[in-house]
N, C-alpha and C positions, 0 to 999 in steps of 0.2 A: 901498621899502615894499611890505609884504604886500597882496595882494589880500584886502578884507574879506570874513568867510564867517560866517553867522549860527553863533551856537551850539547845540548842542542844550539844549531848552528843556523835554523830556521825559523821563518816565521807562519808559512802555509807550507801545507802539503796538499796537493790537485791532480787531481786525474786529467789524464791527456792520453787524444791518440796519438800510435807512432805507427806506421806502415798498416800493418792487417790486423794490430793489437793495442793493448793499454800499457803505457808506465805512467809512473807519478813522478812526480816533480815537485822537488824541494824548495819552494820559490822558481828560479830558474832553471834549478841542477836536476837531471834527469836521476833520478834512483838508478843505482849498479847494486850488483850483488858482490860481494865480498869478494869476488875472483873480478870485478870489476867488468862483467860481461852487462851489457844492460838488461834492467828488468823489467821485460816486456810478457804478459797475460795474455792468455785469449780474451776474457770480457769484462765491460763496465765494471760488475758490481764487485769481481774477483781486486781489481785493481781499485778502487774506493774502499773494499775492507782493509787492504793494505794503506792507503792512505790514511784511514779512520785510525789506525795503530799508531801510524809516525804524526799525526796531529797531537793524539793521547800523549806522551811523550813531555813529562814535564823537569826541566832541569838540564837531566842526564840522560843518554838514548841507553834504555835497559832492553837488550836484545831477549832477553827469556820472558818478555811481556808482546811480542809480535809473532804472534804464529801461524799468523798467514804470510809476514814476510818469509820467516824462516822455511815453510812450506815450499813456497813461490823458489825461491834460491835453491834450493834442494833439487826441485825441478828443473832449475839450467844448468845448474852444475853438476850435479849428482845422477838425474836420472835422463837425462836428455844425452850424455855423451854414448849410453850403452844399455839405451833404450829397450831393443832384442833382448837382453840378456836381463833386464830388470824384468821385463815381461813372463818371460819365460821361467825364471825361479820363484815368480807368484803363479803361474799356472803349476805349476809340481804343486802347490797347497791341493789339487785337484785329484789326486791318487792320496792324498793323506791326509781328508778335511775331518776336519775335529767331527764332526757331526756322523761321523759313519761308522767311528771305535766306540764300541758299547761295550758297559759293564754284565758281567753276567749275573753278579748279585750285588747287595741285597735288592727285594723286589723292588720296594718305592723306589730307588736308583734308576734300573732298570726300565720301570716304567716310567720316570720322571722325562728321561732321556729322550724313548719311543714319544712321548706325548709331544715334548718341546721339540724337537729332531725329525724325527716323519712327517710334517706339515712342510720343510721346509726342504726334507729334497724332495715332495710333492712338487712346489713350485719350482724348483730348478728344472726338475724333467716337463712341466709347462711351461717356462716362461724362458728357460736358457737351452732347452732344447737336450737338456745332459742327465740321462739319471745314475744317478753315484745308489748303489748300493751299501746297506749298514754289515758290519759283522761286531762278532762277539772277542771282544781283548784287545790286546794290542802291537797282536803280531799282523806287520804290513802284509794286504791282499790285494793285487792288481786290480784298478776298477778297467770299467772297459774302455778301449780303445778308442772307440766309436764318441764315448761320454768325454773324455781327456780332450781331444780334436775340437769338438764343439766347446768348451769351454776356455782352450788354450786361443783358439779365433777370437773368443773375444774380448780374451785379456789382451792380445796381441794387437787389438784395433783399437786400444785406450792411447790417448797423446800423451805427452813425458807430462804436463802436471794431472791429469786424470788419474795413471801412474803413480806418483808420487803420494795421492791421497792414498789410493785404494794397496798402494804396501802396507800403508798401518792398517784400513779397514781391515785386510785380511791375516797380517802378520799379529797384530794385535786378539786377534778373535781365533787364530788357528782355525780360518775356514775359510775358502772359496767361497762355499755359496753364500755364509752369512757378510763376506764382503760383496759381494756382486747383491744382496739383497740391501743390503745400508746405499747403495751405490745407485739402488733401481728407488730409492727415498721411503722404504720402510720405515717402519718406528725404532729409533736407536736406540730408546730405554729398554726395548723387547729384545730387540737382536743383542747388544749386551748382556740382558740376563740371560738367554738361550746359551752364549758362549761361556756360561760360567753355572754351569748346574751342578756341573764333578766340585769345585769351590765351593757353592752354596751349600751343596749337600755336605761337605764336609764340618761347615763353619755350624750348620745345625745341629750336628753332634757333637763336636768339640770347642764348637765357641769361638769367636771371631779374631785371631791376632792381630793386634794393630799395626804392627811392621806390614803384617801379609797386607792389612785392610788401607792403608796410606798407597803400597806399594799399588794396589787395586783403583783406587781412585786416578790417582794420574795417569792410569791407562785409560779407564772410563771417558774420561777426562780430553785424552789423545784422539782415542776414536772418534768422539763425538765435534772434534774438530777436524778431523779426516774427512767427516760422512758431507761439515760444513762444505770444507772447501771443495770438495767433489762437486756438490752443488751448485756452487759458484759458477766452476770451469763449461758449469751448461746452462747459467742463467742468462738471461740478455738485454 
């Protein structure tokens, strides 16, 4: 027997304002998220790609096909109640970002690393005001104090769905600064490879497994709608 799936129950899906933000509306019925709180956006375009999902929507509402809704809901329910605290266990990425534990051989590694990795906490100590120091292996080294502060500020000053992107941006990447750089609208295909060099390098000498390579993709995959909706939460 089939797995039950509601059917669609609508005919348009329309963006509307509601107080200082956007929901959609099913015909008449204002969209809720699944704890039934409503679901209301900071701007236009965040709540039209949401909309554009439950238009799409032919039949049966297949929830693993909206991920901007999914996003969106995750943000009121999920990261809006404990805000502080989701904030604060993405800046700890900031004492332990992927980009600062380096190999100490073989050389191409090493150098691979320096080359893709040094450009980019360059820009962090210019543009986020933090510079995170690299070392050798992978035993934890306190960065400083002074870098942790500036970069915990301004995780700390992200709203609950800014938040909600930039947890994948950086949970997915195991870095701070390469989320706050997907987040400042770098190039995602770049900042993806830079998070995956230990990988690549690996898949170069022993060859690509496909469990590993599928499992890789839908993270890819993740991110690059993470860096979307970030986007979104500041378009107008």
């Amino acid at each position: 027997m089939s797995e039950w799936a509601p059917k669609r129950f609508y005919d348009h899906a329309t963006v509307e304002p509601v107080g200082a933000g956007w929901t959609v509306h099913l015909d008449a019925r204002p969209l809720r998220t699944p704890g039934k709180s409503p679901l209301v956006v900071p701007t236009p375009p965040l709540a039209q790609a949401i909309a554009d999902e439950w238009q799409a929507q032919e039949g049966t509402i297949d929830p693993t096909a909206m991920p901007f809704t999914r996003t969106a809901n995750s943000a009121i329910e999920k990261v809006a109640p404990q805000r502080a605290e989701v904030a604060q266990m993405l800046a700890d990425y900031g004492d332990s970002d992927l980009l600062c534990y380096r190999a100490d051989h073989p050389e191409g590694l090493v150098r691979r690393q320096a080359e893709g990795w040094d450009p980019m906490l360059d820009w962090a100590e210019r543009t986020l005001g933090a510079r995170l120091e690299p070392r050798t292996g992978v035993m934890h080294a306190a960065q400083s104090p002074a870098a942790l502060e500036a970069l915990s500020a301004r995780v700390h000053a992200l709203d609950s769905f800014e938040l909600a992107a930039f947890h994948d941006l950086v949970s997915l990447t195991g870095s701070l600064v390469l989320g706050f750089a997907a987040a400042e609208g770098q190039d995602g295909d770049t900042l993806w490879a830079l998070s995956r060099i230990d990988e690549t390098w690996q898949e170069e000498l022993w060859g690509v497994d496909d469990e590993a390579h599928a499992t890789a993709e839908r993270k890819r995959a993740a991110f690059h709608h993470a860096r979307r909706f970030f986007a979104l939460c500041k378009a107008a």
